[in-house]
C-alpha positions in Angstrom: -209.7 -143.8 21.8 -213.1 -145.0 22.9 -211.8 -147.7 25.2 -209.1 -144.6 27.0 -212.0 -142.1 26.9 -214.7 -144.9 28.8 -211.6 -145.4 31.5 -211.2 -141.6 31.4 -214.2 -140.4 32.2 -215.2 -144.0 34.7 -212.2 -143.3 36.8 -213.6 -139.0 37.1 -217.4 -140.5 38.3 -216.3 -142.9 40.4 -216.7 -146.6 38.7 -220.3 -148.0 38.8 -222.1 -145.2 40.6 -221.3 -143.2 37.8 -224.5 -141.3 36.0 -224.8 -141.6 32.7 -221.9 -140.2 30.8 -222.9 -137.1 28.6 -222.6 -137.4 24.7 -218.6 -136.4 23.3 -220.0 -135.7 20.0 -219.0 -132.7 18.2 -222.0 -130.7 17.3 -221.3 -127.4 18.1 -225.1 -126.6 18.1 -226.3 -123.1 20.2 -228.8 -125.0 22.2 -226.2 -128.0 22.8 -225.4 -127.6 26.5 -223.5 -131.0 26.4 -219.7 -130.7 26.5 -218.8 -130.0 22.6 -222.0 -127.9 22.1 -221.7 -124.1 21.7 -224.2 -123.3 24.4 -221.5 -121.2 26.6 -219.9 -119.8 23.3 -223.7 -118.5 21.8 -224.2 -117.1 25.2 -221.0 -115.5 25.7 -221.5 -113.8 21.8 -224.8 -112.4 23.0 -223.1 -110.8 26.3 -220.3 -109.2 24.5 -222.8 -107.8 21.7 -225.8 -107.2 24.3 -227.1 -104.5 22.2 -227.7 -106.7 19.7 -230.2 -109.2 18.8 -228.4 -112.1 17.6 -230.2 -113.6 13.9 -230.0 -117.0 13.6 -229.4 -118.7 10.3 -230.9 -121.8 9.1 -229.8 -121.8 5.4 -226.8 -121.7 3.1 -225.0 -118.4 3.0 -225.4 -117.7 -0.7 -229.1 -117.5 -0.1 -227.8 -115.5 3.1 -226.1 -112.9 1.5 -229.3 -113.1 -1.1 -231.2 -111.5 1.4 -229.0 -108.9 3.6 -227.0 -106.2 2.9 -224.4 -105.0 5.3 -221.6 -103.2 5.1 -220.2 -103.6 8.8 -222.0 -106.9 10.4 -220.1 -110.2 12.3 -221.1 -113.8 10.7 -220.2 -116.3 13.6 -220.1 -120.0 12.1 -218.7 -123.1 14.7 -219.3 -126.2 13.0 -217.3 -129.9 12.8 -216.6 -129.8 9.1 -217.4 -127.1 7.1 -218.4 -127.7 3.6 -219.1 -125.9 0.8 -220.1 -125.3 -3.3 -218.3 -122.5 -5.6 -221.7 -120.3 -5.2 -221.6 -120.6 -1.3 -217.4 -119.6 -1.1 -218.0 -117.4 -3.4 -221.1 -115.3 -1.8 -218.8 -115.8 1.7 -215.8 -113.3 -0.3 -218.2 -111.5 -1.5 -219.7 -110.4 1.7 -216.5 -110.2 3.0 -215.2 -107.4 0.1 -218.1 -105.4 1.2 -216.2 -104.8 4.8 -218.4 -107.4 7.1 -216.3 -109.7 9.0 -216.7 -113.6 8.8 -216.0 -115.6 11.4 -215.4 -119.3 10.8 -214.2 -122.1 13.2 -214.4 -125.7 11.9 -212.1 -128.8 12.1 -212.0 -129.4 8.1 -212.3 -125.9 6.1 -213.5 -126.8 2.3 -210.7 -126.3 0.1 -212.9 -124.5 -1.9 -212.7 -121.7 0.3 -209.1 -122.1 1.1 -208.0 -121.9 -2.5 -209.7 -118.3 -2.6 -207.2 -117.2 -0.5 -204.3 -119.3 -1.2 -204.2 -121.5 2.0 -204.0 -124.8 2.3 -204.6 -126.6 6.2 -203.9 -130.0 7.7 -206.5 -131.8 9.4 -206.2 -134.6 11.9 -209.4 -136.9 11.5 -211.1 -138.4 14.5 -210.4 -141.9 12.6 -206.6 -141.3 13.3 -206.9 -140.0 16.8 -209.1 -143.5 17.6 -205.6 -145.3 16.4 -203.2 -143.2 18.2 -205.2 -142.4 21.1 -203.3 -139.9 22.9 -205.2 -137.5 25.2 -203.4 -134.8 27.8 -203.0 -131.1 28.7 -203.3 -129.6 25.7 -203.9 -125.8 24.3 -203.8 -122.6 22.1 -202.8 -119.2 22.7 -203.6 -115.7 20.3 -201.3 -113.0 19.5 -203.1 -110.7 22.3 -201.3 -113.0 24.8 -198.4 -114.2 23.3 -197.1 -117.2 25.4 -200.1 -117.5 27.3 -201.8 -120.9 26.7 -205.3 -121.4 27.1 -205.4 -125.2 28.1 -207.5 -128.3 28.8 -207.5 -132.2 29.1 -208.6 -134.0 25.7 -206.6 -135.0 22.6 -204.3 -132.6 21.3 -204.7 -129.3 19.5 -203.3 -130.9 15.8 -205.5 -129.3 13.0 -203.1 -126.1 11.6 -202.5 -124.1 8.2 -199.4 -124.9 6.6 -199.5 -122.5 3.5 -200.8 -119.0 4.3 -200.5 -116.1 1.8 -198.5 -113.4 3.9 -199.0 -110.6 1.7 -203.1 -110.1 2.5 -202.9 -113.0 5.3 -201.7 -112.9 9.2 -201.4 -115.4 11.7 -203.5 -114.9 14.9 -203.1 -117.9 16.9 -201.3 -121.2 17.3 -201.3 -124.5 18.9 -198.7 -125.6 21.8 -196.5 -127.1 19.1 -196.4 -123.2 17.9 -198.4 -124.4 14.6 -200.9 -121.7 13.1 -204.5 -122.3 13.4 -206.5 -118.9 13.7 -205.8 -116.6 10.7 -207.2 -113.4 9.2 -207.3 -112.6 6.0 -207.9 -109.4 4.5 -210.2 -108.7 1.5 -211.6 -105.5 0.1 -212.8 -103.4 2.9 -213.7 -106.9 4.9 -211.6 -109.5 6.9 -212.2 -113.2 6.7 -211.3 -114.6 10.3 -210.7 -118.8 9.8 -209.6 -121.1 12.9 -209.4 -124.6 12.7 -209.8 -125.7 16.4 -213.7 -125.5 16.9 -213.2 -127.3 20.6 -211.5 -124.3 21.8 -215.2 -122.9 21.3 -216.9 -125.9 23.1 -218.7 -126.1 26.5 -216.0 -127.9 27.6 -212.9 -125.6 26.8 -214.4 -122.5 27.5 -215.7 -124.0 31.5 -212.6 -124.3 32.1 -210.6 -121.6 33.8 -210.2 -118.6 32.5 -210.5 -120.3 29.1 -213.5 -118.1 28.3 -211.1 -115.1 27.7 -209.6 -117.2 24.7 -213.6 -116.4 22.7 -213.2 -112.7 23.8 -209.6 -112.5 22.5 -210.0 -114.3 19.4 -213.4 -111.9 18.3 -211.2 -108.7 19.4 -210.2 -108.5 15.9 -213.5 -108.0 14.5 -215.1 -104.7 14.6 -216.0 -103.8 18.8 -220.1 -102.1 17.2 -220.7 -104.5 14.8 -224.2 -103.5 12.1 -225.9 -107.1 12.6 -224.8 -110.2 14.5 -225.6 -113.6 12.5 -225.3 -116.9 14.3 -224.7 -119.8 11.8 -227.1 -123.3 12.5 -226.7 -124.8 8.9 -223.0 -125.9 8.4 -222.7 -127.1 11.9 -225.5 -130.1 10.2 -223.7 -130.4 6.9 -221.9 -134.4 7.2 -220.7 -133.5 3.4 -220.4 -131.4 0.4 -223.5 -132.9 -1.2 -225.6 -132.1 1.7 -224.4 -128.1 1.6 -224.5 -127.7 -2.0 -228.0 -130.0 -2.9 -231.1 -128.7 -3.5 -233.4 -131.2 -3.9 -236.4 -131.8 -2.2 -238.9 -135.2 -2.0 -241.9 -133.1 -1.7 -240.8 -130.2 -4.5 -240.6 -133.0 -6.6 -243.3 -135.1 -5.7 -245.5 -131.5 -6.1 -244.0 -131.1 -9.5 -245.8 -134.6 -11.0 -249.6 -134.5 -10.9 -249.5 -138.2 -10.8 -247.6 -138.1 -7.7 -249.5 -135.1 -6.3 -252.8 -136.5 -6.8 -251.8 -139.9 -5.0 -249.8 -138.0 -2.1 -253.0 -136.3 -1.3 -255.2 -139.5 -1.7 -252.5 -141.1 0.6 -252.6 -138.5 3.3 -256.3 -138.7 3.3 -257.0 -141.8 4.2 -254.1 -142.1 6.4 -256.0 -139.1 8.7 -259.3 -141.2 8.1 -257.7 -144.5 9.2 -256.1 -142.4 12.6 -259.8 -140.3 12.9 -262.0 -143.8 13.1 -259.3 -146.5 14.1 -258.1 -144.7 17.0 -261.1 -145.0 18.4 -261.5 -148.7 18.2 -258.2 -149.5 19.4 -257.1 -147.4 22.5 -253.5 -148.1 23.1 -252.1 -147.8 26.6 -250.7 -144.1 27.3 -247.0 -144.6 28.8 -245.7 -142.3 31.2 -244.0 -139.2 30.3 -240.1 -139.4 32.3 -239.6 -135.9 33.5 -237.6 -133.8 32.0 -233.6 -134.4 33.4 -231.9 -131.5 34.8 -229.0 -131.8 32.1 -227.4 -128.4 33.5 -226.8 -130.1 37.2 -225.3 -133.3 35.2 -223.3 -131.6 32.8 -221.9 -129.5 36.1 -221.3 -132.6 38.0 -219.4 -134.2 35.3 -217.1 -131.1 34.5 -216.8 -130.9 38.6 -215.1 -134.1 38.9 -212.5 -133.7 35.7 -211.5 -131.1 37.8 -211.0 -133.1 40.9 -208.1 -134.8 39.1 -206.2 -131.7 39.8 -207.5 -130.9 43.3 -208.6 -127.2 42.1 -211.1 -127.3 44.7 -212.0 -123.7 44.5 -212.5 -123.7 41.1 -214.6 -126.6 41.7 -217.0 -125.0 44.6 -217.2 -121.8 42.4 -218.8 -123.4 40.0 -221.4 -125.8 41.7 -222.0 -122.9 44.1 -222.7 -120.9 40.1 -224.9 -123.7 38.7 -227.0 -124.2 42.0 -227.7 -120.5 42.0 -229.0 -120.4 38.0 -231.1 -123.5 38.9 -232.4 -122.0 42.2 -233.7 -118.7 39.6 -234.5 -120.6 37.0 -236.8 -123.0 38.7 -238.1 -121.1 41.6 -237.8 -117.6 39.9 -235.8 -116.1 43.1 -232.7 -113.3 43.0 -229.8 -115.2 44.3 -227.7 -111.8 44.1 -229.9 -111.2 47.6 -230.0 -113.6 50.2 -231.3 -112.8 53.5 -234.2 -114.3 55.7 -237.0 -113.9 53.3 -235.0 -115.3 50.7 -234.6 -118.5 52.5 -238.2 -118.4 53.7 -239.5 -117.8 50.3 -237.0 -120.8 48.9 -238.1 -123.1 51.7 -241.7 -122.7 51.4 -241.7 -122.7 47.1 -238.8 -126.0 47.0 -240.6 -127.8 50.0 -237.1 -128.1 51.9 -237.3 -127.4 55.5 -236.1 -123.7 56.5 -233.1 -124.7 58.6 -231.5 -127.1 56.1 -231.9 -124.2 53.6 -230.3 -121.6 56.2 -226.9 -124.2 56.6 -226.8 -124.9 52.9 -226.3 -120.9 51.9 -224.1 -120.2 55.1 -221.8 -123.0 53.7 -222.4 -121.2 50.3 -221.3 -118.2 51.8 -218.2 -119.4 54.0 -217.0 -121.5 50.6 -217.2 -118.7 48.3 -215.4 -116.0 50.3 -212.8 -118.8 51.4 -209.4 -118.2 49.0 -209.3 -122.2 49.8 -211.4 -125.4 50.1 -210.3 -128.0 51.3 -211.6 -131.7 50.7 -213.9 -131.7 53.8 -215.3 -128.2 53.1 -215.8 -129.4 49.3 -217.4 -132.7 50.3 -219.7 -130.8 52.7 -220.9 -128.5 49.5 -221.5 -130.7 47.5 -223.3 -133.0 50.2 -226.3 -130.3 51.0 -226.8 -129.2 47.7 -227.2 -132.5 46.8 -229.7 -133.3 49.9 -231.5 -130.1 48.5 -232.1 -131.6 45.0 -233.3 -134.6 47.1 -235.4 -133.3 49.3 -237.0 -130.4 47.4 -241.0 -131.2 47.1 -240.9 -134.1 50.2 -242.5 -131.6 52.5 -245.1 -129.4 50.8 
């Protein structure tokens, strides 16, 4: 896989000008804006429930449940592999009995859990699609648009549940080989929601198209005024069933030996001592902070040219003209919902690029997004100024 992936994505930046590619790994994380981080997905929760303050959670769910008590909330968990003890399944069904809904997306669902509801689910490791290395259009599709397929260009949709318990379970979704992988199932006065495709939910899927509607469709099902909304951040971590279920702690138990206590202090001690007088005998040379690297215009660029494999050049200019716009409020604080003359004097004077080129730059915005088509010159020219902006912005101040 890794040698088809490099060629991939080489062949999409264009060979040895290429930036640096951005990380394939499956995390899954809220604040992961790379493309298998759940950046868009955590956003896109907090619009559709946006009278709700989303709670993140950082710990187990049986000390979770522990500590709430709802009776109509949404648990959202996206992680790679989802593992879990007896006490932690067990606390998940029980929350669920009470009549909240928990949602759960992972490539590998502990069988733990699955035996609670009498399911059982193949999974397709990432060792076995390094040896077959297959990677094409591939998708899923939900019962609210049946034979409608959401698609995208990686390896194939192959995780799936091959045992389901029809009498309190029902099939929500499938894969394009019409395999099951998004069930409900239903449990006292609750509904536990499991799908086994958690790149459907990445950066990557859900940029793509209309692919977003696939997240809307898929949390339909759960209750539309949910009582809390709880982001999980723990299981997406977990690399194993000892990490979820454990524990132990160094300093608990170094705190629990007064031996061990006494020389932990001692140690810190002197170690602050040694950094309080030493550092100021020997200075060392202060390197140079890099700044920080606009990983939103990267990550845009990168998704920009997959598409360019399919010559969807509208869909292409849509979404650089989209990015430059958050970047141009994010960094200079200006509504891009308004642009007239003070707008571009404003921008010109606070980016440092000269009022003119910022004038052509926006009336090619304009002419590109009101155009039903762009063609390869019109695209080029895009992408050409807004990349002389990011160039030139601070030259002239």
């Amino acid at each position: 896989m890794a040698t088809a992936l490099v060629v991939l994505f080489s062949a999409c930046l264009g060979g040895n000008k290429a930036k640096k590619l951005p990380s394939l790994v499956e995390t899954y994380s809220k604040k992961d804006k790379k493309p298998f981080g759940a950046d868009i997905a955590y956003r896109q929760v907090a619009a559709m429930y946006a009278g709700k303050n989303i709670r993140d959670k950082r710990q187990n769910f049986k000390k979770t449940w522990q500590n709430i008590s709802d009776t109509n909330a949404l648990y959202i968990c996206i992680a790679p592999r989802l593992f879990l003890n007896e006490a932690e399944a067990e606390a998940m069904m029980d929350y669920v009995y009470d009549g909240n809904s928990l949602f759960i997306s992972a490539a590998f669902i502990d069988d733990i859990l699955l035996k609670k509801i009498g399911c059982t689910q193949v999974n397709i490791s990432p060792a076995a699609e390094r040896v077959f290395d297959v990677m094409n259009n591939t998708g899923v599709n939900n019962v609210l648009q049946p034979g409608f397929n959401f698609n995208y260009y990686y390896h194939p949709f192959q995780n799936h549940f091959n045992k389901i318990d029809s009498s309190h379970s029902r099939v929500l979704g499938y894969n394009d080989k019409k395999k099951p992988n998004f069930i409900v199932h239903f449990y006292g006065k609750g509904k536990l929601f499991l799908q086994c495709e958690p790149r459907a939910l990445s950066n990557y899927f859900l940029l793509k198209g209309n692919n977003y509607n696939y997240l809307v469709n898929a949390l339909a099902f759960t209750q539309s005024i949910p009582e809390n909304v709880y982001w999980d951040d723990h299981y997406n971590k977990m690399r194993s069933r000892g990490d979820s279920g454990s524990n132990f702690s160094t300093f608990g138990e170094i705190m629990k030996h007064p031996p061990l206590k006494f020389a932990f202090w001692l140690a810190l001690i002197l170690l602050l001592l040694y950094i309080l007088f030493g550092g100021k005998r020997v200075q060392r040379i202060i390197e140079l902070l890099k700044p920080n690297e606009n990983t939103t215009v990267t990550f845009t660029e990168t998704i920009g040219r997959l598409y360019l494999q399919k010559k969807d050049n509208k869909n292409i200019a849509d979404k650089m003209i989209t990015y430059f716009n958050e970047y141009i409020r994010n960094t200079y604080f200006l509504n891009t919902s308004h642009v007239g003359d003070d707008f571009m004097v404003v921008l010109s004077r606070k980016s440092g690029v000269e009022k003119d080129k910022v004038d052509t730059l926006y009336r090619t915005i304009s002419a590109t997004h009101g155009s039903d088509t762009v063609t390869d010159y019109q695209l080029l020219a895009l992408h050409e100024q807004i990349q002389h902006f990011y160039k030139s912005k601070g030259k002239h101040t």
